[in-house]
Every structure is written in structure tokens, then in C-alpha cells.
N, C-alpha and C positions, 0 to 999 in steps of 0.2 A: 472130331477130325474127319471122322467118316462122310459126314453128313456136308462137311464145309470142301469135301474134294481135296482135303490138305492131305498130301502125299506122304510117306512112312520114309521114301529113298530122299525123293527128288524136291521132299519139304523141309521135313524135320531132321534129315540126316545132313542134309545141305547146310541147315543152319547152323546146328552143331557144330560140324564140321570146320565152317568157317568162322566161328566166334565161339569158343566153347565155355567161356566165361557164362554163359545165359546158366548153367547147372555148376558154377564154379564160384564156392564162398571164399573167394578173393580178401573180404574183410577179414577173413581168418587165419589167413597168411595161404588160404590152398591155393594151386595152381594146376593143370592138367597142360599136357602137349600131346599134339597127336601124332601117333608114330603112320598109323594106316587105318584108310576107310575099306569098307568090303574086305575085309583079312581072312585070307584061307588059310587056318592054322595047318593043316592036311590039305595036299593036293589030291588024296583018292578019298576025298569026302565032299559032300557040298554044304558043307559046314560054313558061313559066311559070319564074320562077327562084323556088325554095323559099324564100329568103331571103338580101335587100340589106340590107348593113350598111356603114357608114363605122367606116375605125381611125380612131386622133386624130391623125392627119397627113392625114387627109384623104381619103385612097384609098377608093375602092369595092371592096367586098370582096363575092365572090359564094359563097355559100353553099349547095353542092349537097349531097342527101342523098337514102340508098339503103337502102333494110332488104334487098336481096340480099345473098347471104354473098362476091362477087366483086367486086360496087362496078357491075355492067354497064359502060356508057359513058360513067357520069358524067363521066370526064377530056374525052372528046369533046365533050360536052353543055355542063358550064361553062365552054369552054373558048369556044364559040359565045356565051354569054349575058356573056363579059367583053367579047367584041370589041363585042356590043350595046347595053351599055353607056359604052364607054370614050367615047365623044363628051359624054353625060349632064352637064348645066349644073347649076346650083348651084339653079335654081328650079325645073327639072326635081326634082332631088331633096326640094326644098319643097314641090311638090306631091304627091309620092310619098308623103312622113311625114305629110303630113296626113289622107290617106286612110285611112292604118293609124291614126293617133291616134280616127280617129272624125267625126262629124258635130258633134261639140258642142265641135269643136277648128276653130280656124281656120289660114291658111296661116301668118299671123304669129306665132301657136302653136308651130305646126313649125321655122318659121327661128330663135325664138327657144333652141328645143330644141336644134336642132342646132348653134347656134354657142354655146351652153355648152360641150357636150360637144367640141369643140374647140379652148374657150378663146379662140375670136376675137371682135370685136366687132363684123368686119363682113365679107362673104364676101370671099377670097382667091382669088389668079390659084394660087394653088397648090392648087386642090379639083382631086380627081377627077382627076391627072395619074396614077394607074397603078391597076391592078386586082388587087388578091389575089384569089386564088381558095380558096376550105376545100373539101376533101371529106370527107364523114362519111357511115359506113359501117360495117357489124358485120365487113367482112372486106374486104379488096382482092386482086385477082388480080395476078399476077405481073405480066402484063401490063402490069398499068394504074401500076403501083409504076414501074413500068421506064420505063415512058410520063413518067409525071411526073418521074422524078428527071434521064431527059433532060432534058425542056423546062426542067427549074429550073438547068442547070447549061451548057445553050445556049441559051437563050434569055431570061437575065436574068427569067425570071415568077416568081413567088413563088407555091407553090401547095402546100397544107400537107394532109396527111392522117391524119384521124384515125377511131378506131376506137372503135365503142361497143358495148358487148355487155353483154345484159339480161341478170340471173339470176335467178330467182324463192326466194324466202325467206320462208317464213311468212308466204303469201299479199301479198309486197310483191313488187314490180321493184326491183329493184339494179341502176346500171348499171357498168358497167367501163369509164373511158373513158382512150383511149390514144392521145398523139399520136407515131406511126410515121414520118412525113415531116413535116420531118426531125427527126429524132430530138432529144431537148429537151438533151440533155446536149451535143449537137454545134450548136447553134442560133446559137448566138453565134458558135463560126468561121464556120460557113455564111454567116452574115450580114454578115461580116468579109471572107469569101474572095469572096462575091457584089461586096462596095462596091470588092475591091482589083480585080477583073475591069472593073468598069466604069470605074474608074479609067482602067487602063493604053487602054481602049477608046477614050475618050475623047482621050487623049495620042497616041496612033496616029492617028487621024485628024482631030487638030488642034494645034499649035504655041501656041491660045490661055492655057495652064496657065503657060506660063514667059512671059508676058506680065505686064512691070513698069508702073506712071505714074507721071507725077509730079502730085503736086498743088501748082496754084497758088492762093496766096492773097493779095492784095492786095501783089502782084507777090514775095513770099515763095515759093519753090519748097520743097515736101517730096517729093525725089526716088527713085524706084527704091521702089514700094509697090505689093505687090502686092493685088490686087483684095479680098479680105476688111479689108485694112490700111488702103485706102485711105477704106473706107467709115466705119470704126471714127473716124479720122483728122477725113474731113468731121463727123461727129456731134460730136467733141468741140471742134472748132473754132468750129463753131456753138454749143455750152452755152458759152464763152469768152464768143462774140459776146452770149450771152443770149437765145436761143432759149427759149421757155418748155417745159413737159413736155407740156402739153395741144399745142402747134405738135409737137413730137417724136415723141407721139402721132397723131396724124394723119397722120405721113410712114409710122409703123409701128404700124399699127392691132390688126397680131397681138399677141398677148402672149408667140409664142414667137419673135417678133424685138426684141422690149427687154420685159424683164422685168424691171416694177416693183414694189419693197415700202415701204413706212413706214419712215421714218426716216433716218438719216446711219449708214450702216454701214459695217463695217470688213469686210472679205471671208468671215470663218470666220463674223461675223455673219448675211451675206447669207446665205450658203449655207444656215444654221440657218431663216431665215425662208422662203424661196424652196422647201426642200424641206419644209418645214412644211405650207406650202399647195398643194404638188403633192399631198403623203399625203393631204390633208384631203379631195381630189380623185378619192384613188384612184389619183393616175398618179405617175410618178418624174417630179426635175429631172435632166434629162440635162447633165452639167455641161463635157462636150465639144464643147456647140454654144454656147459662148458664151465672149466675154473674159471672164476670169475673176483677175483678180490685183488690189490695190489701184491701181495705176497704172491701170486701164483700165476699173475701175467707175466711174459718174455720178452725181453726187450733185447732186439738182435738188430742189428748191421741199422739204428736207424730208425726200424719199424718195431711195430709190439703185434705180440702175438697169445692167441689167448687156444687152448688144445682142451678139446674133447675129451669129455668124464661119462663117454659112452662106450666102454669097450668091454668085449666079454674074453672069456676065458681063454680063446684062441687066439685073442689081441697081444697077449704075453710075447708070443714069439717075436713082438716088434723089438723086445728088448736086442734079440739075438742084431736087429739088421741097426740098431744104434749103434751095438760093438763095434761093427764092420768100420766105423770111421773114428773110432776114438782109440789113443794112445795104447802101448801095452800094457803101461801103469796104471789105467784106468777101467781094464775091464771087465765088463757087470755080471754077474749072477745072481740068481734067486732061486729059493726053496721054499717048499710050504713048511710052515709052522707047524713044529711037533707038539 
């Protein structure tokens, strides 16, 4: 890059910038948005992050880039700019897209942008809970490979490296771009072997995973359920009770904790509509994070609906805000199993 005059701001930042799919495995269902180029996490530093992106989970993703043929100390560098970030509020990030949008965009502009692109309708306690890091680079030192494949294999970070390298062709730039860490063919165990680590992490230093309740209802016991069952269990109790979709909405305002379509479907149906308008989207339906069999899809006002078997232990208290609309004779408690 050096050699060929290709610029680190006003080349590779630029192109980035304005297509970022070039370092984006799209086939995979990923996607990046960018919240802001040049990001001064601290105004009494001159700290500059080349470019803040959000995945569609939410994560702040810091984006470092090196036209050296070694990569320097980017791993050192964004590795500073994630921890300066990782506090970063949901209106912090609103104010940040607005500024990259322009002056003739306003804040509500930007909030509106970014909660399309990740499909909410209204900011979640789940934004901003972890930081990727990308590094892009014509080349990486051993070093810095070694540095990162540690940190991603002790210390639970996710920090992916890739490789861009220009060649000139009949007066054009070609780039070559190559994702090295980790390797795209291993991505998925990586990503498997990362969740079964934190897994067992988890289980090590807590007892709370083989924790069963019961739920009671209008002195009905549904006993020994465990915490994803349990929640699944109050929702359907509630659409019994008659709970409406718009009160159901409002408990889960994401779309990727009840996902709803048009009409009374039948499961192979859902699935056909549900990944219809993920494609339409650009992104996949992940059909592991959700009840998925006729017994456990909801059929309300019309439409069906399929709820989220991602929730942890703090999830419980959603039970509390389902009472808030259902009958007196119907409502719920739970306890853990003695």
C-alpha cells in the first residue's frame, strides 16, 4: 500500500467506510453499520478510532486499519479504544451516527437508523454488552497473529484479522481481501468451541444452570421448569388468559424475542415467511434461538408468533410485567425447586 501511494484515511478508510461489506461475511448472515468514522472516544485524548460499527446483536465493533506491511500495534491500539468504549450508552451512540450522518440529519434520524438495522423498536438493555474488534492490514507480523490468537482463546474477545492487498491492473487498484483470523472455513467451530468455553465457565462458578421452578398459577403448580421453559410456559398462559399481541409486545419489544408474521401458520409455514423476511433484510433467521415446533408457536389476533429460548436468569422478572395485564384469578408466581 505503501509503495502503491494507497492512502490508510483517504483510501482504505474511505472504502470501508462507504461499503463495508468488502470485510463483511454477509454469506453468513453477518452484517456491520457504521455508527462513526474518526471516533474520539475521549475528548482530552487524541485517541481516534478509524471506524465504530455496530453487528446486529448489538456489539460495538472497533474497526482498526494499517497500510504497514506488519499491522504495527494496531492489536495494542484497538485494544485501548474497545475498553473506551465498552461503557458507551445507547444515546452516546445516537449522537455519534448523527454526526457522521451530517448536519441536515438530526438525532432522531440516527436512532431511527439504527434500530432498523437491528430490528428493535426501541433501545435494549442488551446494546453495547461486548466489543469486537476487526483489524485490517496488507500484512500482520507474527507477533501480532500470536498476540491475537492468544487473547481470543483466553480471554473470551472476539478479534478478527484481515488482510487487504492492492494490485494495480490496467491503471485500476484490485484489492485482495483475506480474512486470516480466524480462518473462515474454522469460524463456526471457533464460534462453537468460544460458546462451549463460556459455557462450562459459567457452570464452574455457579450452580445457577441446574436451577429448576415451579410455576404457580391460580394455585395450579407447573413443576421442575427450567428458566428458558419457564418463561415460554408464562407467555402461553397468558395468550390462554387473553393477553392481547400489542400487551405481548410491549413485554418484548425486540423482534428477536418474539417473532411475528401474518397469518395462522403451521410451522414449515412460519419458517418459509420468517426467513423470507430475514433475506429481504439481508440477514438469516437463526432458528436455534427460538421455540420452534407446532405445540410452542402462538397464534394471536391473526398472526403467529414464535418467542425466544435465549433468556437468562434476570429474564425471570419478565414474568412479574405479564401479571401487570392479566386477570386477578390468574396470577403467576414461581419458586425454585427445593
Amino acid at each position: 500500500m505503501q509503495e502503491q501511494s494507497f492512502k490508510e484515511r483517504d483510501g482504505l478508510q474511505r472504502l470501508l467506510k462507504n461499503d463495508i461489506s468488502v470485510i463483511v461475511d454477509k454469506d453468513n448472515g453477518d452484517d456491520l453499520f457504521i455508527l462513526k468514522d474518526e471516533f474520539e472516544p475521549w475528548e482530552d485524548t487524541h485517541c481516534r478510532i478509524d471506524l465504530l460499527a455496530l453487528d446486529q446483536d448489538g456489539n460495538f465493533v472497533v474497526i482498526e486499519l494499517k497500510r504497514s506491511e506488519d499491522g504495527g500495534h494496531m492489536d495494542l491500539q484497538a485494544l485501548r479504544y474497545a475498553a473506551m468504549i465498552s461503557t458507551m450508552t445507547f444515546q452516546q451512540a445516537v449522537a455519534a451516527h448523527a454526526k457522521f450522518l451530517g448536519k441536515s440529519k438530526t438525532t432522531e434520524d440516527a436512532k431511527a437508523a439504527i434500530l432498523k438495522f437491528l430490528g428493535w423498536t426501541e433501545p435494549s438493555e442488551d446494546f453495547g454488552k461486548s466489543v469486537r474488534i476487526i483489524l485490517v492490514s496488507p500484512d500482520f507480523s507474527k507477533a501480532l497473529t500470536t498476540t491475537v490468537l492468544w487473547l481470543n482463546n483466553n480471554d473470551r474477545l472476539d478479534i478478527s484479522c484481515i488482510r487487504i492487498r492492492p494490485y494495480n491492473l490496467q491503471q485500476r487498484t484490485l484489492l485482495e481481501v483475506d480474512q486470516i483470523i480466524p480462518l473462515r472455513e474454522a469460524q463456526e467451530y471457533t464460534v462453537r468451541f468460544k460458546e462451549k468455553q463460556e459455557e462450562n465457565q459459567h457452570v464452574a462458578e455457579s450452580n445457577a444452570d441446574h436451577t429448576r421452578f415451579d410455576l404457580i398459577v391460580d394455585g395450579k403448580t407447573y413443576p421442575k421448569r427450567w428458566k428458558n421453559d419457564i418463561i415460554w410456559q408464562a407467555v402461553d398462559l397468558a395468550v390462554k388468559a387473553g393477553i392481547s399481541l400489542t400487551q405481548l409486545q410491549a413485554i418484548f419489544p425486540q423482534q428477536r424475542r418474539l417473532f411475528v408474521v401474518d397469518g395462522n401458520l403451521s410451522l414449515e409455514a412460519f419458517l418459509d415467511a420468517a426467513e423470507a423476511r430475514r433475506a429481504s433484510e439481508n440477514r438469516s433467521f437463526d432458528r436455534k434461538r427460538y421455540f420452534l415446533d407446532d405445540e410452542h408457536l402462538f397464534h394471536i389476533e391473526g398472526k403467529t408468533c414464535a418467542l425466544s429460548n435465549q433468556w437468562s436468569f434476570e429474564s425471570l422478572s419478565l414474568i412479574g410485567e405479564i401479571n401487570s395485564y392479566l386477570p386477578p384469578e390468574k396470577k403467576m408466581s414461581y419458586s425454585k425447586c427445593t
